[in-house]
Phi, psi and omega in degrees: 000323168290139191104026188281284179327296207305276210317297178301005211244296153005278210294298186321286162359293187287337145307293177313340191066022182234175186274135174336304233254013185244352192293072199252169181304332189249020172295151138280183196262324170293346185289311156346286180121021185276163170234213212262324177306313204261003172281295155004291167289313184305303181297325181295330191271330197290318187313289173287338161294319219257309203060034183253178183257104213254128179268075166236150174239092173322340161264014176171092169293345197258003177261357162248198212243037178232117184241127202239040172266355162215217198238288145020261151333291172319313193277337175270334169295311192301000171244000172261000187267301160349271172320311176319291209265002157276006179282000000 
């Protein structure tokens, strides 16, 4: 399980144009400055960093069952997705 935050924390960042370390748990991805474009992208790198299935659907973001209202948030599902496909 470690390196889940680092990583995911990584990716958001690297969406945001800013450094891991400008980065806190309780930001939003909008407070961030990420925009639809780039959450997008953010889920395509946690997928392939991870070698996981991130359950969001980009046409209609409040209907999936990836809750992406903080950075937070963001890191506990991709580490309970984890934890999951290591079962």
């Amino acid at each position: 399980m470690s390196g889940v935050k680092e990583r995911v924390i990584e990716i958001i960042a690297e969406q945001a144009v800013l450094e891991p370390s400008d980065v806190s748990l309780d930001q939003s991805l909008e407070e961030l400055g990420v925009d639809s474009m780039g959450l997008v992208e953010a889920i395509f790198s946690i997928e392939e960093s991870f070698d996981i299935q991130v359950p969001f659907n980009a046409n209609e973001p409040e209907k999936s069952d990836f809750d992406i209202s903080s950075v937070a948030t963001v890191v506990a599902t991709v580490e309970k997705l984890v934890a999951e496909q290591a079962d």
